[in-house]
C-alpha positions in Angstrom: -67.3 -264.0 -9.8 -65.6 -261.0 -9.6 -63.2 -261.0 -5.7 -64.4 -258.4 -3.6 -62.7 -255.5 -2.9 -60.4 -255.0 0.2 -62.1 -253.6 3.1 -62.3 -249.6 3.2 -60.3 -249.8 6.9 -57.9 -251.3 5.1 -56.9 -249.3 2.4 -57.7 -246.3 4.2 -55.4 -244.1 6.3 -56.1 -243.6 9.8 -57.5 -239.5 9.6 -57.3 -237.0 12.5 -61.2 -236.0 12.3 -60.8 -233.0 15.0 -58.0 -232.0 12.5 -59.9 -232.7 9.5 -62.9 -230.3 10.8 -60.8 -227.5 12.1 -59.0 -227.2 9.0 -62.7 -227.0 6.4 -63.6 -224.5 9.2 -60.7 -222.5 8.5 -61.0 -222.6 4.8 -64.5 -221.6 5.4 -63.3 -218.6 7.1 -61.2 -217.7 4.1 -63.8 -217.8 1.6 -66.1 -215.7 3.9 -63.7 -213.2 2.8 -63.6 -213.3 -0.7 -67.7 -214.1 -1.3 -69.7 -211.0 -3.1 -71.7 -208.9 -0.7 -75.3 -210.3 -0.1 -78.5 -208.6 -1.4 -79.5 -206.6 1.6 -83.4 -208.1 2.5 -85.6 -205.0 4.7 -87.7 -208.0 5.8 -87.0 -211.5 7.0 -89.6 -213.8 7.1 -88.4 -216.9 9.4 -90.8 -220.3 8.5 -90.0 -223.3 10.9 -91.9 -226.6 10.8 -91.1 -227.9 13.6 -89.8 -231.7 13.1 -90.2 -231.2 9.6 -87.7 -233.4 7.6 -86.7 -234.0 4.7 -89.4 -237.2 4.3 -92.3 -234.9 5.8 -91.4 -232.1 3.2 -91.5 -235.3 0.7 -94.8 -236.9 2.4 -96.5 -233.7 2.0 -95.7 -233.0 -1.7 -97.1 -236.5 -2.6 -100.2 -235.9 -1.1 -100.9 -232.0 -1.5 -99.0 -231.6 -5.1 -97.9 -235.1 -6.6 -95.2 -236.2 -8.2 -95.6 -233.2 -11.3 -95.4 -230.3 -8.8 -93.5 -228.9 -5.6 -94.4 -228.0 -2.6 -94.8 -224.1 -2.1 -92.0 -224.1 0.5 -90.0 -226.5 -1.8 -90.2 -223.8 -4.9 -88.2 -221.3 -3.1 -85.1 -221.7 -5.6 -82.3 -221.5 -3.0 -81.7 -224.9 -1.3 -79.4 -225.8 2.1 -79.0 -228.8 4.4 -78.6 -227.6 7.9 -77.0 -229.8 10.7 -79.1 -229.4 13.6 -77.6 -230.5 17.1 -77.0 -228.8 20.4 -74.2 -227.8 22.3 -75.4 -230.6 25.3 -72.7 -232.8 26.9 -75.6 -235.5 27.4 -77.3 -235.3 24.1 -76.3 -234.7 20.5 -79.8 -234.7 19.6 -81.3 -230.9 19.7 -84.6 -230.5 21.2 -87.0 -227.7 20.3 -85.2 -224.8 22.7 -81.7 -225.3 21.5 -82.4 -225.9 17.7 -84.8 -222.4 17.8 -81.9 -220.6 20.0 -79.0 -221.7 17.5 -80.9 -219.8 14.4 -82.3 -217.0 17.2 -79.0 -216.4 18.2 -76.1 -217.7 16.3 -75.5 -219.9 19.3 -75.6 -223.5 20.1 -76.7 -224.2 23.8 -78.2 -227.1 25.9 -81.7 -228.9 25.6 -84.2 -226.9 27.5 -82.6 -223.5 26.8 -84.3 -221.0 25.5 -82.2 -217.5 24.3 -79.8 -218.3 26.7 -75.5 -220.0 25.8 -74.5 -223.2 27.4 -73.8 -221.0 31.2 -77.1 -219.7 31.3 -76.4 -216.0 30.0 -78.9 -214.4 28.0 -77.7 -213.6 24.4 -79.2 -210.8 21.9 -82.0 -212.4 19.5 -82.5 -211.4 16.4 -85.7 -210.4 16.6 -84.5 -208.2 19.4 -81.7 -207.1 17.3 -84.3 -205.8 14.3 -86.2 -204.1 17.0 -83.3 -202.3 17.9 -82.6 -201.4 14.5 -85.9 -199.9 14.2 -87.8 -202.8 12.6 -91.6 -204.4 13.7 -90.9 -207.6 15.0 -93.6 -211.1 15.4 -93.8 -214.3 16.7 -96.6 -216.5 15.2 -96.9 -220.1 16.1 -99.9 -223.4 15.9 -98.0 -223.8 20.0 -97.9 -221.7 23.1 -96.8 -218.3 22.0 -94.6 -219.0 25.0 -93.1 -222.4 23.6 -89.5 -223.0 23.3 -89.5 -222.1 19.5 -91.0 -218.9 19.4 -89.7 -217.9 23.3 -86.4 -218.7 21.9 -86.4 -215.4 19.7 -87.9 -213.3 22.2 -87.0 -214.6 26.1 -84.0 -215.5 27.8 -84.5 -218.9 30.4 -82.7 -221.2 31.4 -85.7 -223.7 31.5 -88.4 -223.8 28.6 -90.7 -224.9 30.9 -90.9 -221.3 32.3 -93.8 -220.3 29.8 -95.3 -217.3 32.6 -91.7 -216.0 32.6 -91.3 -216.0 29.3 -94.9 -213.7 28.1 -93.5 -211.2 30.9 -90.5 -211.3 29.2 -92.5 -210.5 26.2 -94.0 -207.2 27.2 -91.1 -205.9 29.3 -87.8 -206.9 27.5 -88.5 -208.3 23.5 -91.7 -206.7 22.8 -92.3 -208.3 19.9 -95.4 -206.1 17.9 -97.4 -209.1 16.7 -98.3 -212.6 18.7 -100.3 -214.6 17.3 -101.4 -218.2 18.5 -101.5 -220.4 21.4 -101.5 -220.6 25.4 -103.8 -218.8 27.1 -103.5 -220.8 29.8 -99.8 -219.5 30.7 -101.0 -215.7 30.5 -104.1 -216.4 33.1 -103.6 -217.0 36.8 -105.5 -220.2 38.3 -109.1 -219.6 38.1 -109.6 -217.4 35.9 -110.7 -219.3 32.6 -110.1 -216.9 30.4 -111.9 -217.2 26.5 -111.3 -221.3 26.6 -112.8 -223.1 29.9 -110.5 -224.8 31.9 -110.4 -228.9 32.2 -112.2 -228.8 28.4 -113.2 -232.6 27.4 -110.7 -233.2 25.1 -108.1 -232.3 27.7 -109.0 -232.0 31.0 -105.5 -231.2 32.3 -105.3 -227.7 30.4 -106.0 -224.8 32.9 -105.2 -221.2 33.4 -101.4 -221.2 35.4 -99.9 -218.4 35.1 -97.6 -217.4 38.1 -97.2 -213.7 37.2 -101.1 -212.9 37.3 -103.3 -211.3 34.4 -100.7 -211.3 31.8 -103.4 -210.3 28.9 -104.4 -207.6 31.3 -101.1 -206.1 31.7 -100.5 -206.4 27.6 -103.4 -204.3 27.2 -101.9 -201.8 29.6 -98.9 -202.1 27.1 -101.0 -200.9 24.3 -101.7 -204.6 23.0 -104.8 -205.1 21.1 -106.1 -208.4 22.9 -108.4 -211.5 20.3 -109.0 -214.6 20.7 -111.5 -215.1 17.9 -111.1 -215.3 14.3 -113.7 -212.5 13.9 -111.5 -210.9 16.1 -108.6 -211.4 14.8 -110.0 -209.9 11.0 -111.2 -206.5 12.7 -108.3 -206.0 15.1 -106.5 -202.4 14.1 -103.3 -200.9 15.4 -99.5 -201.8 15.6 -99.2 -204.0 18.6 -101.8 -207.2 18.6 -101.7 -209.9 20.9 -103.6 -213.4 19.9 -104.3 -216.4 21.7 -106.5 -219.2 20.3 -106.1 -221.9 22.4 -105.5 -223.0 26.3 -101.9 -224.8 25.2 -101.1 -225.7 21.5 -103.9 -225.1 18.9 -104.3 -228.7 18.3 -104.9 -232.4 20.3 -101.9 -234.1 19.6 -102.9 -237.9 19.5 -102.6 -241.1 17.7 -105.0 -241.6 14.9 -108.8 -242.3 16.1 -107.5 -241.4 19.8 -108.8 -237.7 20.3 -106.4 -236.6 17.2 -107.7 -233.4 16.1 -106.4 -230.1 14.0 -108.9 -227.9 13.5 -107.5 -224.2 15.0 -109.5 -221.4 16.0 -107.9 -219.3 12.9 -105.2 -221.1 10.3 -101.7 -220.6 10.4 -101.8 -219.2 6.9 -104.5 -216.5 8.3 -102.7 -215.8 11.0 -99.2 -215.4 8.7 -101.7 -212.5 6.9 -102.5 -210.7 9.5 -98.6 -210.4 11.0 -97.5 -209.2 7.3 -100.5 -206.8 7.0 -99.7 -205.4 10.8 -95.6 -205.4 10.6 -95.6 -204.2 6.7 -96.8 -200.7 8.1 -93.4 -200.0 9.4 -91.4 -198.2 7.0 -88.4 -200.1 8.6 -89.1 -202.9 7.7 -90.0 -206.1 9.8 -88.3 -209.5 11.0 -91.3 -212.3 11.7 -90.8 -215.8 12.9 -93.5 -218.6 12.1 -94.5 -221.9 13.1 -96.1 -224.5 12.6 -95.9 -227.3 16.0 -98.1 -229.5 14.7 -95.0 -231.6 12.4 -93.3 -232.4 15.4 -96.5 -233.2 18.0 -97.9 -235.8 15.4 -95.0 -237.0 14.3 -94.4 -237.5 18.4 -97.9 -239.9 18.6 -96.9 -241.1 14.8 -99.7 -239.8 13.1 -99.2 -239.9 9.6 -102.7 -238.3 8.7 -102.1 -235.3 10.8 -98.5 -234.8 10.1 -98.9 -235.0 6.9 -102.0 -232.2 7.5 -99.6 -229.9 9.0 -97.4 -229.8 6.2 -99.8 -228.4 4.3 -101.0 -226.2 6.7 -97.5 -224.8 6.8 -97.1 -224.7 3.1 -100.4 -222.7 2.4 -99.2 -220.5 4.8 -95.6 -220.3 2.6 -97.5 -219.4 -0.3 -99.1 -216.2 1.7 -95.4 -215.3 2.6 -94.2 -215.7 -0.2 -96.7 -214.1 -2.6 -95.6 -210.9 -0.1 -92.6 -211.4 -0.9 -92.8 -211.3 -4.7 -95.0 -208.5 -5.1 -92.7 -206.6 -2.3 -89.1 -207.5 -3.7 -87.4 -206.6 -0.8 -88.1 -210.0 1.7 -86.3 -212.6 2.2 -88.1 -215.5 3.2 -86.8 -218.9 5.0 -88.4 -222.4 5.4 -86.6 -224.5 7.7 -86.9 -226.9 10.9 -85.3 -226.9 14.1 -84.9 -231.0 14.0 -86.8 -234.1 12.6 -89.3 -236.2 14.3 -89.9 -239.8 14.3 -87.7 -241.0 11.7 -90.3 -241.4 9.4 -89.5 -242.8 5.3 -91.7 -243.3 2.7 -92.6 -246.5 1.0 -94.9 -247.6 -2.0 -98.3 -249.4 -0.1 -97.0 -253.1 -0.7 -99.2 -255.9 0.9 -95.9 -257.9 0.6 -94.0 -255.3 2.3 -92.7 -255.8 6.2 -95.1 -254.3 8.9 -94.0 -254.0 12.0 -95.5 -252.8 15.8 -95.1 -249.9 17.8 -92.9 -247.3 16.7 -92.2 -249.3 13.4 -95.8 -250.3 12.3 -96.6 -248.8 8.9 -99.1 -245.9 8.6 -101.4 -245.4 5.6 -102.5 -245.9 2.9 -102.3 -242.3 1.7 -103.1 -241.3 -2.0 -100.5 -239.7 -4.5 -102.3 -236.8 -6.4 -102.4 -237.4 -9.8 -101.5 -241.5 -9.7 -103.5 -244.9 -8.8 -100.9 -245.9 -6.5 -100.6 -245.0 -2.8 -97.8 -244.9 -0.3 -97.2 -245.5 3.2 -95.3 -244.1 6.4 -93.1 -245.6 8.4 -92.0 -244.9 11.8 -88.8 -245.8 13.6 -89.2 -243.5 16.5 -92.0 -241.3 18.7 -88.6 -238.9 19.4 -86.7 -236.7 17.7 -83.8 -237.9 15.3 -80.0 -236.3 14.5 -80.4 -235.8 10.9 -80.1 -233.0 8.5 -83.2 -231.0 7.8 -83.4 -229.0 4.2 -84.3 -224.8 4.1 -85.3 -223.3 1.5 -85.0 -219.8 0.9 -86.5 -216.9 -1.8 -85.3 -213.1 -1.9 -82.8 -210.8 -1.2 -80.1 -212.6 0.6 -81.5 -215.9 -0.4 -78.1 -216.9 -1.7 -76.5 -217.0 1.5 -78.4 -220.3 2.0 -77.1 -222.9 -0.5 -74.4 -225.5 0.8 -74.4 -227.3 3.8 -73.7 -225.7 7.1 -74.6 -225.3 10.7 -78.0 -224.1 12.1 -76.1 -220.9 13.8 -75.2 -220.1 10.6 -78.1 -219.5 9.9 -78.6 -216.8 12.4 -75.8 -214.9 10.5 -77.1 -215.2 7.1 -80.4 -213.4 8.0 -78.7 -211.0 10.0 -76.2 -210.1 7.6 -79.0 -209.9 4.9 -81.6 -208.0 7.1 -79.3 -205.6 8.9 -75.9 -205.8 7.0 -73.5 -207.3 9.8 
């Protein structure tokens, strides 16, 4: 038998790792200087799945495209791995707010902030920053049009939780033309039910709450087209277009067989075609942002079935984006996350395998397109996790996106491909 090999500690020189990381930042620096100018983009299209690993992207394929075939969102031919945590002395583990405000703003800040650095002072988005340059500007989202992700590109609060302050924020600072999804409840004061009753079966606790009064009414005033219907949504004209489909999140965000349901007023993919067909009228161009919450909620209750849904529900809406984007030429389109959630890994369906309980009990069967065989999920977590999450990126600018670096740096790659700085 062959003697094993001395330990690595002991071979191994001690390594100053503060050193170590200061000086690849500063070679990084250095090499900034000498790269070729980026292809300039006149739209960025922004795709988050929130929670959305590496082993969701993975999940997804093997049920929507099988083994022979890519995702939509995985076909985009530039490839990164982003590092995703906060600037947080009591976490290193990004929640929604900071890991939407580092690629909003180029910033890394604390959980629970939202367009805001680590003291609390508002920072310029870049959705506000394309508006400034001229560009039509959208938030679409599965969530709360007023949830941390999308709020982080268009509000500035210390507190996510602050979903009333944020829509105000909306029509009197951001503006964003297009907003499409979620969260009625937060633009409604108390009593006032709105398109979706209050206290509704499947969730008695949702309710009109909005402590700044008739926010839909004032966004009218503002020259907002106002739906809440998908006829509506088809038939709404003009260049400013508020939607909301839901009371909270489009979506009941269960375990499996426990009230679990997806099945949204209008698609994510629909509601991606009517931002591009409203923003592409500006002969500026446009910056969007979309999401899809539903990763990260069902991957929350580990619910393989419906994360695994969501997924696809994010790639078919890819495909519309990107489709855009090829007959356009000039957009550069993103798929990313903020984070991953619930540590989820993919295994073959094994009757001899281990199954545990709780959050490590396996989830499936689920079928592989184009093979007999099946695989299952497994769980470690109902939280959010520290690892890298993969982008994928298509269009002018796309090569920005290849290596590995940190999500603020991602802020400055679409920047510097959409408005050349």
């Amino acid at each position: 038998m062959a003697e094993r090999p001395e330990s690595r500690s002991a071979v191994t020189p001690q390594v100053d790792l503060k050193a170590a990381a200061a000086d690849r930042a500063a070679t990084d620096r250095a090499a900034e200087g000498t790269a070729a100018a980026p292809g300039r983009a006149r739209n960025v299209i922004l795709f988050v799945g929130d929670g959305m690993g590496a082993a969701a992207r993975a999940a997804g394929r093997l049920a929507f495209a099988g083994l022979e075939r890519e995702l939509y969102m995985d076909s985009l031919p530039v490839s990164g791995l982003v590092h995703t945590s906060p600037d947080d002395p009591e976490a290193f583990v990004t929640d929604s707010a900071a890991g939407a405000t580092a690629y909003a703003t180029g910033t890394k800040t604390f959980n629970g902030a939202v367009g805001v650095d680590p003291r609390g002072n508002a920072i310029p988005t870049i959705l506000e920053q394309a508006r400034n340059a001229g560009k039509a500007t959208g938030i679409v989202t599965t969530s709360q049009v007023t949830d941390a992700t999308g709020a982080a590109f268009g509000a500035h609060v210390s507190d996510r939780g602050e979903q009333s302050a944020i829509a105000e924020q909306y029509l009197t600072g951001s503006r964003p033309d297009v907003v499409l999804g979620g969260g009625e409840d937060w633009w409604l004061p108390e009593g006032d039910e709105g398109a979706f009753p209050d206290a509704p079966a499947e969730d008695p606790e949702e309710g009109s709450r909005s402590d700044r009064g008739d926010l839909i009414d004032r966004a009218e005033d503002e020259g907002y087209t106002y739906v809440n219907s998908a006829e509506g949504l088809t038939a709404a004209e003009g260049s400013k277009l508020l939607g909301l489909f839901a009371n909270q999140e489009m979506f009941q965000q269960n375990p499996e067989g426990e009230g679990d349901v997806y099945e949204p007023v209008v698609s994510l993919e629909q509601m991606t075609e009517k931002a591009l067909s409203v923003l592409a009228e500006d002969e500026e161009g446009f910056f969007l942002v979309v999401e899809e919450e539903a990763v990260d909620e069902f991957a929350h209750s580990n619910n393989a079935e419906k994360t695994i849904k969501a997924v696809d529900e994010l790639d078919r809406a890819v495909l519309r984006a990107k489709t855009f984007a090829e007959q356009d030429g000039e957009t550069l389109v993103i798929t990313t996350a903020d984070h991953e959630t619930g540590g989820l890994s993919i295994e073959s369906a094994d009757e001899g395998d281990e199954s545990g309980d709780g959050d490590s009990a396996e989830d499936g069967p689920f079928p592989i397109v184009g093979r007999s065989d099946q695989f299952v999920v497994d769980w470690t977590t109902t939280g959010h996790t520290g690892v890298d999450v993969p982008l994928t990126a298509y269009g002018p600018g796309s090569e920005l996106f290849t290596g590995t670096y940190e999500n603020t740096y991602v802020y400055s790659a679409m920047r510097l491909a959409l408005l050349g700085y």
